[in-house]
SETOR-934069 format. One line per 5 residues: number of its first residue (from 1); their letters; for each residue x, y, z of N, C-alpha, C, CB. Coordinates in steps of 0.1 Angstrom, whole numbers, plus 5000, padded with zeros to 4 digits. Glycine has a CB too. Example, Ala and Ser with C-alpha at 12.3 -4.5 7.8 and 13.67 -1.06 7.14 Angstrom:
<atoms>
1) AS) 5132/4943/5078/5123/4955/5078/5132/4967/5078/5113/4955/5090; 5128/4978/5071/5137/4989/5071/5129/5000/5079/5141/4994/5057
</atoms>
This chain:
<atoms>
1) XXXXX) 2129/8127/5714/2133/8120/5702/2148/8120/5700/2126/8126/5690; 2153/8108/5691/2166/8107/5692/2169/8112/5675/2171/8091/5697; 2181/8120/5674/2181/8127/5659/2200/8122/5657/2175/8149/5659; 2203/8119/5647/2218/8119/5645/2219/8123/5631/2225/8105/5648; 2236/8129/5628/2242/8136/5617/2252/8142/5615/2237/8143/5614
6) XXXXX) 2258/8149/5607/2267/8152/5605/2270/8167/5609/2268/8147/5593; 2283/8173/5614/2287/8184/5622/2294/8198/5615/2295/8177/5631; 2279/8208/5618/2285/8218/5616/2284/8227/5622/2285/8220/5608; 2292/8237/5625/2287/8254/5636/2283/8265/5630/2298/8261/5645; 2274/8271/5636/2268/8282/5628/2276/8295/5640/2245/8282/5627
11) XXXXX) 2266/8305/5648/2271/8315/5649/2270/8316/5660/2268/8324/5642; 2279/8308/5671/2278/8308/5687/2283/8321/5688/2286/8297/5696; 2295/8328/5687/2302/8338/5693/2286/8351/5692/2320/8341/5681; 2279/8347/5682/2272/8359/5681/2258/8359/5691/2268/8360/5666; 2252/8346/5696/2248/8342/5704/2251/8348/5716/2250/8331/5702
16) XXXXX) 2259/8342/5718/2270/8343/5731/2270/8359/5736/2288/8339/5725; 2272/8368/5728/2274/8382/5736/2270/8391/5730/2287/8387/5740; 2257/8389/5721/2252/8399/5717/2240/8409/5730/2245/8393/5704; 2240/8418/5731/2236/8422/5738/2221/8429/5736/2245/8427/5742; 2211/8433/5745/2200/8437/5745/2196/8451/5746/2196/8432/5753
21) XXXXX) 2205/8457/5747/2206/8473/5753/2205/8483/5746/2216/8477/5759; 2209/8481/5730/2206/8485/5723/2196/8487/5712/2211/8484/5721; 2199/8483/5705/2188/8480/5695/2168/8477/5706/2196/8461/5684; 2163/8485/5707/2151/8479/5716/2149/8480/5732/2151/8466/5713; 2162/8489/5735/2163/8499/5749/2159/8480/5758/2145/8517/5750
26) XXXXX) 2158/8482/5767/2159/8476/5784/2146/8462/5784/2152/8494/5799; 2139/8464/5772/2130/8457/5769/2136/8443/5766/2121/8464/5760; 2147/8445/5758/2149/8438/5747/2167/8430/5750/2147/8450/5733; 2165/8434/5763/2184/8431/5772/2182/8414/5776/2187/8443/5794; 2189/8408/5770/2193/8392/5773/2195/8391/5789/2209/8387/5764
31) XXXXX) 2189/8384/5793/2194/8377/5808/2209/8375/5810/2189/8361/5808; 2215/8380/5820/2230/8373/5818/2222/8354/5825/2249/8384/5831; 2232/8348/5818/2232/8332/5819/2245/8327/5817/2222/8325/5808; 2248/8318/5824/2256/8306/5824/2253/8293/5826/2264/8308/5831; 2259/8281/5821/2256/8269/5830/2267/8270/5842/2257/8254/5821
36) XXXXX) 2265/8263/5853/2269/8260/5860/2278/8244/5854/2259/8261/5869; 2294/8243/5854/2293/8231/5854/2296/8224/5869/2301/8228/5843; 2284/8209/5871/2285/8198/5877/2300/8192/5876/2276/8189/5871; 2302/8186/5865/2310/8173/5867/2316/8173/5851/2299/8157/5872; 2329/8170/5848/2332/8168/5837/2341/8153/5838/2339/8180/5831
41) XXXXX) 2340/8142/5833/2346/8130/5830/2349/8123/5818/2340/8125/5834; 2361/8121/5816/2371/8111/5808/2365/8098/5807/2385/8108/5815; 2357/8096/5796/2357/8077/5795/2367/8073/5782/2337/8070/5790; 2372/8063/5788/2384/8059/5775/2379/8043/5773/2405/8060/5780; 2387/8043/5759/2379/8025/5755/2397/8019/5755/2368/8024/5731
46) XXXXX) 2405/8027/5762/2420/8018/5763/2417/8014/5773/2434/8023/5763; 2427/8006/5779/2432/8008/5792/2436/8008/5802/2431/8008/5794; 2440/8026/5796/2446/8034/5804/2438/8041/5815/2451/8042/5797; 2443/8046/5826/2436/8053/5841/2432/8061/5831/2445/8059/5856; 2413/8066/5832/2410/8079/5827/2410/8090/5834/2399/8079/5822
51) XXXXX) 2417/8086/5852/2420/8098/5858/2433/8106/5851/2423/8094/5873; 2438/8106/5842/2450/8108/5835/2448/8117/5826/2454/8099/5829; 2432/8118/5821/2423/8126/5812/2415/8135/5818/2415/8118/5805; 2414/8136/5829/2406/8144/5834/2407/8156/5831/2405/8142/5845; 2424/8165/5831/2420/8180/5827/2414/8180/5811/2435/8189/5828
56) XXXXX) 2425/8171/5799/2414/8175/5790/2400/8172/5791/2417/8170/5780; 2391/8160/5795/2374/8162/5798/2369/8178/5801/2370/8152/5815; 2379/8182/5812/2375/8196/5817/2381/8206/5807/2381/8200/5832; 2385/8205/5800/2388/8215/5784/2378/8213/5779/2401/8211/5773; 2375/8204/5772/2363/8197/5764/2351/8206/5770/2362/8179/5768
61) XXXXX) 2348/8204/5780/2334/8205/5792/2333/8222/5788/2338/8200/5816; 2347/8226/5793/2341/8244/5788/2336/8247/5776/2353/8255/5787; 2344/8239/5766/2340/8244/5750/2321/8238/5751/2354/8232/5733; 2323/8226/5755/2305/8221/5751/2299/8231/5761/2298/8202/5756; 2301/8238/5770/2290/8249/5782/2293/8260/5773/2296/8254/5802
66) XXXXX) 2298/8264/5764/2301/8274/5753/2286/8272/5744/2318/8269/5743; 2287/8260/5736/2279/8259/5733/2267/8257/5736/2281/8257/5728; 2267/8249/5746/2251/8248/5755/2244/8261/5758/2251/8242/5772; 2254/8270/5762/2250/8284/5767/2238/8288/5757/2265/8297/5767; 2252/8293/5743/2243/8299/5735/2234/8296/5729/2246/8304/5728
71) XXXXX) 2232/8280/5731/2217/8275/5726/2206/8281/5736/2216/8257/5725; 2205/8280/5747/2196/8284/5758/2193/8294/5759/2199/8281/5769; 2203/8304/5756/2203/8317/5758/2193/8320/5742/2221/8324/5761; 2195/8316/5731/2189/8318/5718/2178/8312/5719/2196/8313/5706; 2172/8304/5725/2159/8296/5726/2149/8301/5737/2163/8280/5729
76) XXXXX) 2159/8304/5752/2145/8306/5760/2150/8322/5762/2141/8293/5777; 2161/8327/5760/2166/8338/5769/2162/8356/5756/2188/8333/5773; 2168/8349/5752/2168/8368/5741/2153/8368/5732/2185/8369/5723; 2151/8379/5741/2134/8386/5735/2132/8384/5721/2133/8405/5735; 2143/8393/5715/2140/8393/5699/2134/8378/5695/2155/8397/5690
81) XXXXX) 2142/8369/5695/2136/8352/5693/2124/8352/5698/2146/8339/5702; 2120/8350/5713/2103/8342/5718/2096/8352/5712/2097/8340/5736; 2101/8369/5713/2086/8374/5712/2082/8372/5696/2084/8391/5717; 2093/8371/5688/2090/8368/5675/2091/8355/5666/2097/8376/5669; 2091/8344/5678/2088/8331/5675/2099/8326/5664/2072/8330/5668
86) XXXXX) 2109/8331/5662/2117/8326/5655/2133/8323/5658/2114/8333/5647; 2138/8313/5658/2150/8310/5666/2162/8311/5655/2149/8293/5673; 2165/8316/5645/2174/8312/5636/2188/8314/5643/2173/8321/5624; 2194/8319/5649/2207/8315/5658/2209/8305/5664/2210/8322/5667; 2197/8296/5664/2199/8286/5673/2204/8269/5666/2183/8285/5681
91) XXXXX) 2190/8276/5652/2194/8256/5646/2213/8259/5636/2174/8248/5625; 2216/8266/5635/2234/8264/5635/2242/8257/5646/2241/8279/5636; 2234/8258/5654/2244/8254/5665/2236/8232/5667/2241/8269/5685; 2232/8230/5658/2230/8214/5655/2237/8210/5643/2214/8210/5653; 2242/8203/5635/2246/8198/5625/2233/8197/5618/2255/8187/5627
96) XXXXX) 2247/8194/5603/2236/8193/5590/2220/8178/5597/2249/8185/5570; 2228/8167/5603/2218/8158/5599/2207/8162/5608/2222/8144/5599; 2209/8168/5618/2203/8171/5633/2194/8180/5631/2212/8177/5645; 2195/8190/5621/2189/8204/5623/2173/8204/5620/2196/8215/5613; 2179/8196/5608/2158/8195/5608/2149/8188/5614/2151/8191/5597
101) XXXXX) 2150/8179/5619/2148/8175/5635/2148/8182/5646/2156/8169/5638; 2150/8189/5649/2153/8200/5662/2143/8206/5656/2168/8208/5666; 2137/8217/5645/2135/8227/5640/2118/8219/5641/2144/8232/5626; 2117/8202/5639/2107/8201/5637/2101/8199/5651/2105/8193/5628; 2114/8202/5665/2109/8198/5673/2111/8210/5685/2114/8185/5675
106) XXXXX) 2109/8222/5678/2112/8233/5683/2103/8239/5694/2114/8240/5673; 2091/8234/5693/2084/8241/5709/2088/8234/5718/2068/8240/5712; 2095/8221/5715/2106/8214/5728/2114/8222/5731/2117/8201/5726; 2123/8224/5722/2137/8229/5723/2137/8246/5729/2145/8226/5707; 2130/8255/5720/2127/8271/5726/2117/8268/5734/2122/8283/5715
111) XXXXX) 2116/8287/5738/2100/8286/5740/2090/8287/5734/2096/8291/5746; 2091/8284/5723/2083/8283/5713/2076/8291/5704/2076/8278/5717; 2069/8288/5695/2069/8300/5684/2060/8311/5684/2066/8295/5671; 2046/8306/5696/2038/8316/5704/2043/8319/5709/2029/8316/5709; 2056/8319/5719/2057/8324/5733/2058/8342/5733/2072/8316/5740
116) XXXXX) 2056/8349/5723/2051/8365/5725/2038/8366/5728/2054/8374/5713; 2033/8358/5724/2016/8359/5727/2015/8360/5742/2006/8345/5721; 2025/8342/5753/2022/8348/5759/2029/8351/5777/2012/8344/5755; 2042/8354/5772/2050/8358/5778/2054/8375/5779/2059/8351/5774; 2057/8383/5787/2058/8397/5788/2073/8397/5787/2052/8404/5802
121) XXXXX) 2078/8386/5797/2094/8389/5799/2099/8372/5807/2096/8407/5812; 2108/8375/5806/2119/8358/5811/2130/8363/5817/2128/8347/5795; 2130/8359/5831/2142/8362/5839/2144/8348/5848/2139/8378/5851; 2155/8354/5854/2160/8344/5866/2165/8330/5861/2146/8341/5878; 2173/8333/5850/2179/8319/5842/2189/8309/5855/2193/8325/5825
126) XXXXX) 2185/8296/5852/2196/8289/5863/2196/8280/5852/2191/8281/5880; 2211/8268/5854/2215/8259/5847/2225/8246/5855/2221/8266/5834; 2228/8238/5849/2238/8228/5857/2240/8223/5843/2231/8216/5873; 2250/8214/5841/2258/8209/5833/2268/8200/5839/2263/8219/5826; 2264/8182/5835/2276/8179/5833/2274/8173/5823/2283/8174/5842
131) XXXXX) 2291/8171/5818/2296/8165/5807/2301/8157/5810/2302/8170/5799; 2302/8141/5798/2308/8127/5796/2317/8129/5783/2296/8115/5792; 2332/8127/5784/2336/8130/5773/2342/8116/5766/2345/8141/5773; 2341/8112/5760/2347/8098/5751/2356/8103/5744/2337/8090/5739; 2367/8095/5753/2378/8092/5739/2385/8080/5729/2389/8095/5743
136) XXXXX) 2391/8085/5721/2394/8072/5709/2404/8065/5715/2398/8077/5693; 2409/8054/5703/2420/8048/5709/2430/8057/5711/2425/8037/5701; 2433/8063/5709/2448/8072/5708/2444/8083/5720/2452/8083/5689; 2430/8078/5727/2434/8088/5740/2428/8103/5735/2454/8090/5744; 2423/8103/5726/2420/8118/5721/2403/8124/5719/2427/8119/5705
141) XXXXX) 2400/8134/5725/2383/8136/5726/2382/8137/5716/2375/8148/5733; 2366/8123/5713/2360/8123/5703/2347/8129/5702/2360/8111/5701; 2337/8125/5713/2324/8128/5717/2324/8133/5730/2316/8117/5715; 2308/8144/5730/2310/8150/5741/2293/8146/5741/2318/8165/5742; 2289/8139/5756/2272/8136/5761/2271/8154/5770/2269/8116/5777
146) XXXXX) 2265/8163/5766/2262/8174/5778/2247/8170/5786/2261/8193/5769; 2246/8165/5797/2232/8163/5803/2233/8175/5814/2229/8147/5809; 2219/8183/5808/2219/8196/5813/2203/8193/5823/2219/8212/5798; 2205/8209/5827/2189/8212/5836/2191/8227/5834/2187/8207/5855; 2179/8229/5828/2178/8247/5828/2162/8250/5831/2182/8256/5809
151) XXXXX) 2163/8265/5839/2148/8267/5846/2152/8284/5844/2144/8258/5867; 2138/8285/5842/2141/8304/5841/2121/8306/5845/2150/8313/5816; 2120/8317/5849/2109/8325/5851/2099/8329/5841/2113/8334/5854; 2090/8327/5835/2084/8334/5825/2073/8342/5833/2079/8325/5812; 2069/8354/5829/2055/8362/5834/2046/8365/5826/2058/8374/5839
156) XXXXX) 2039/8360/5827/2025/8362/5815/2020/8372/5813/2013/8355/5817; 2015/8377/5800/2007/8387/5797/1997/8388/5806/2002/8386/5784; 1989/8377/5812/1974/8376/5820/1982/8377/5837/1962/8356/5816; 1996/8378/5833/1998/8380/5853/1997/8367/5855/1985/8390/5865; 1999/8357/5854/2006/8343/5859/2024/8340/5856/1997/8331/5851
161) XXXXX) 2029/8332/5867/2037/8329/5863/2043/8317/5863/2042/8334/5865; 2054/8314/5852/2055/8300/5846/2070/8293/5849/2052/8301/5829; 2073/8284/5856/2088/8280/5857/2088/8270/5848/2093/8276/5872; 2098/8278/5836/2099/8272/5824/2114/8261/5830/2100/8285/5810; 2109/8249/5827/2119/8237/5829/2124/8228/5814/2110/8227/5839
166) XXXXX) 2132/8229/5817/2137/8218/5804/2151/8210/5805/2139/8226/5789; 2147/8198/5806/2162/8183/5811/2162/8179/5794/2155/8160/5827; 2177/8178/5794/2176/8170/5783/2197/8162/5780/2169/8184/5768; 2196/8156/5775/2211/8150/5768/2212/8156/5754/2210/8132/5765; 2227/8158/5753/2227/8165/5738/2246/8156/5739/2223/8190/5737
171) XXXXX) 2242/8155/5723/2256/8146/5720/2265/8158/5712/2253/8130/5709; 2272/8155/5714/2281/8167/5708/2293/8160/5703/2286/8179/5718; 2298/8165/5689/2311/8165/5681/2322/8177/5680/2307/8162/5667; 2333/8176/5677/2340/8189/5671/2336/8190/5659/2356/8190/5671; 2330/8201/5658/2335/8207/5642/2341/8222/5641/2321/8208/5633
176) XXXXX) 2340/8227/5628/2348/8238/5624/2338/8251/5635/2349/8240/5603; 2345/8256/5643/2342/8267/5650/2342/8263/5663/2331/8274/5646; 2339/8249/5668/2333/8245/5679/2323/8231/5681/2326/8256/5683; 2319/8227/5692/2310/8219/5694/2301/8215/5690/2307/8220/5700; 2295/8206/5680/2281/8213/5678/2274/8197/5681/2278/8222/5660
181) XXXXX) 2256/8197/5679/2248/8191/5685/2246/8181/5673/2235/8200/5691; 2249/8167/5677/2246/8158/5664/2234/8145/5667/2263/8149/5659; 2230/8143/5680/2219/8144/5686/2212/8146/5701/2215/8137/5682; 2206/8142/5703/2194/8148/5718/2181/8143/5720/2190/8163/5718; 2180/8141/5730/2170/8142/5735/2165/8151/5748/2169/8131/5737
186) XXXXX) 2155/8158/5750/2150/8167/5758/2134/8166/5760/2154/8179/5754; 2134/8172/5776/2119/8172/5776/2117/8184/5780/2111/8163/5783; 2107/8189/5786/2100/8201/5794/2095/8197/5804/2089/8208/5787; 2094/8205/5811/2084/8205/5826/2078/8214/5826/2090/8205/5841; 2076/8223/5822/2071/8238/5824/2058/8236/5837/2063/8247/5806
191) XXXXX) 2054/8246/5843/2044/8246/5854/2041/8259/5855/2048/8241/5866; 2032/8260/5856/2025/8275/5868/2028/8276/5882/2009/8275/5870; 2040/8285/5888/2038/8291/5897/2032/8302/5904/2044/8292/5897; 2035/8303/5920/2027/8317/5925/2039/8324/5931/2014/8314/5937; 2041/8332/5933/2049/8342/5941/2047/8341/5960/2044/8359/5935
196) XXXXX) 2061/8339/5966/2061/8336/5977/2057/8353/5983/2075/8328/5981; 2050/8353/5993/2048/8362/6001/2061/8371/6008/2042/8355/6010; 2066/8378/6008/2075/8390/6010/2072/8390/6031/2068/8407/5999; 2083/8396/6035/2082/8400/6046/2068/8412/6054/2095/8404/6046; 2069/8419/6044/2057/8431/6044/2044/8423/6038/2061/8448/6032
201) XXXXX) 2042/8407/6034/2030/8404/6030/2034/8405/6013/2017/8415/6038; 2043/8416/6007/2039/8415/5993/2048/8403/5986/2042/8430/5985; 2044/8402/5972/2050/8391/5967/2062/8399/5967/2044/8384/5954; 2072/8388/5965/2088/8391/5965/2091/8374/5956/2097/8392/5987; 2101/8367/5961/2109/8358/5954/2092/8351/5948/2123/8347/5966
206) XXX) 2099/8339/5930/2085/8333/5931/2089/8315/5934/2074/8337/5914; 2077/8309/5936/2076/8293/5943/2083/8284/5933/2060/8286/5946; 2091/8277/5937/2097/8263/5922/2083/8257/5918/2110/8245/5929
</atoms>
């Protein structure tokens, strides 16, 4: 679904590096995650060469993987959230018009509000990122497109396991703190995997 609105930032920095180690010992420790970025690009509506723009695009591109991060990391990555079905660090990081939209479309966006029922644990985060950045007449970043891919591991309570997938576009503005999401679209793939066979026969790495 396509959602649009007006821009504001809630609490990335807290997102971003709160850690697991405490509060809830080794159980409860965030994945480290990053995106990877792909590609960052300058589109201008002058015209001027947008090869000219390219380091700011790539200014731009870090601040939106800033915020891509800590959405992903708040949705599929930190225990406290899946096992307790609730994402509140996450809809700050969409604007006012966006948020309730996202929130109504939240087993997209997390892993959803069962996922303690039935997940044990989430590892092996991967991501890619690139960004489209638009600028105005005056040459100056207006809008930022982030089209991502993120895949991480889930292990089931029943001993299966799930390669949680999710593609999506997310539009991004500046606002006060940072980037934030004014709309998107995303889907899922999720699937059931099996664990590849190990040298000794046991399972070791698991199958895409």
């Amino acid at each position: 679904m396509w959602v649009s609105g007006v821009a504001v930032l809630g609490v990335l920095a807290f997102v971003l590096f709160r850690g697991g180690g405490g509060l809830g010992g080794p159980d409860n420790t965030i994945p480290q995650f990053d995106f990877k970025v792909t590609k960052a690009i300058p589109m201008v509506v002058t015209q001027n060469d947008p090869n000219q723009f390219t380091g700011q695009a790539q200014a731009v591109a870090t601040e939106v993987t800033k915020t891509m991060t800590a959405l992903y990391t708040g949705a599929f990555l930190d225990p406290e959230n899946w096992r307790s079905g609730s994402y509140g660090d996450v809809w700050p990081l969409f604007d006012d018009g966006s948020r309730t939209s996202a929130q109504q479309d939240g087993a997209t966006i997390t892993l959803g509000p069962n996922a303690g029922d039935t997940y044990e644990k989430v590892k092996q985060p991967k991501g890619t990122i690139g960004v489209k950045v638009l600028l105005d007449k005056q040459d100056r970043p207006s809008t930022a497109v982030a089209i991502v891919k993120f895949t991480a591991l889930g292990t089931g309570k029943d001993g299966t396991f799930t390669r949680i997938v999710s593609r999506g576009q997310y539009f991004l503005r500046l606002a006060d703190g940072g980037w934030t999401v004014y709309a998107f679209q995303v889907r899922r793939g999720d699937h059931v995997t099996t664990p590849k066979p190990g040298p000794s026969g046991s399972s070791s790495e698991v199958a895409p």
